[in-house]
C-alpha positions, 0 to 999 in steps of 0.5 A: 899085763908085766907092768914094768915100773922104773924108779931113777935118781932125777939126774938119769931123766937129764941123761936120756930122756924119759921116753927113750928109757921106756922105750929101751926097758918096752922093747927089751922086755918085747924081744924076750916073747914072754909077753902078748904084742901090746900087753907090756907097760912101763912107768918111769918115778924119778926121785929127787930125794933119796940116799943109796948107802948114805950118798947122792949116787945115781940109780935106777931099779926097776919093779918088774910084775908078771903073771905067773907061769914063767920059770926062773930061767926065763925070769933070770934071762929077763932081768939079765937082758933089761940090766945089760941094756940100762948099762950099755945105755948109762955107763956112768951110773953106778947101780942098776937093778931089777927085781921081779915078782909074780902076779897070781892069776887067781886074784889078779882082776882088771876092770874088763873081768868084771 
């Protein structure tokens, strides 16, 4: 169900690869045990136009979406684990961040609820 979606200046893809970065955010968001074995998915954007404060600066941000029910301690814990890991993984890029919101179970549908 989280849906974890990576947006990255392009040169971050020319630093490691897109799947290992996926696989960095996967198994990170996986070692937390808030999520069902095989429910976690993550997308990767690379931009090559944008500014961050007016400069060429690298980034990455990621969208993170869960259903609700998790408290913010474990939210906090979550976002802390995924920014500590992208910053022992990329050193050099001076912004990395996470943002996560909530799905509401009564309006979320996939197409196997209906």
């Amino acid at each position: 169900m989280p849906h974890f979606v990576i947006d990255c200046s392009k040169d971050i893809i020319n630093i490691k690869s897109p799947k290992e970065i996926i696989q960095k955010v996967y198994d990170t968001a996986d070692s937390t045990g808030l999520f069902a074995k095989g429910d976690i998915k993550v997308r990767i954007n690379p931009f090559e136009y944008y500014t961050v404060g007016n400069t060429d600066d690298d980034f990455i941000h990621i969208f993170a979406n869960i259903m609700e029910g998790r408290s913010v301690e474990q939210k906090k814990s979550l976002s802390d684990k995924i920014v500590s890991e992208l910053k022992m993984m990329f050193p050099e890029v001076p912004i990395i961040s996470i943002n996560i919101r909530d799905f509401e179970k009564a309006t979320y549908c996939n197409k196997s609820m209906v």
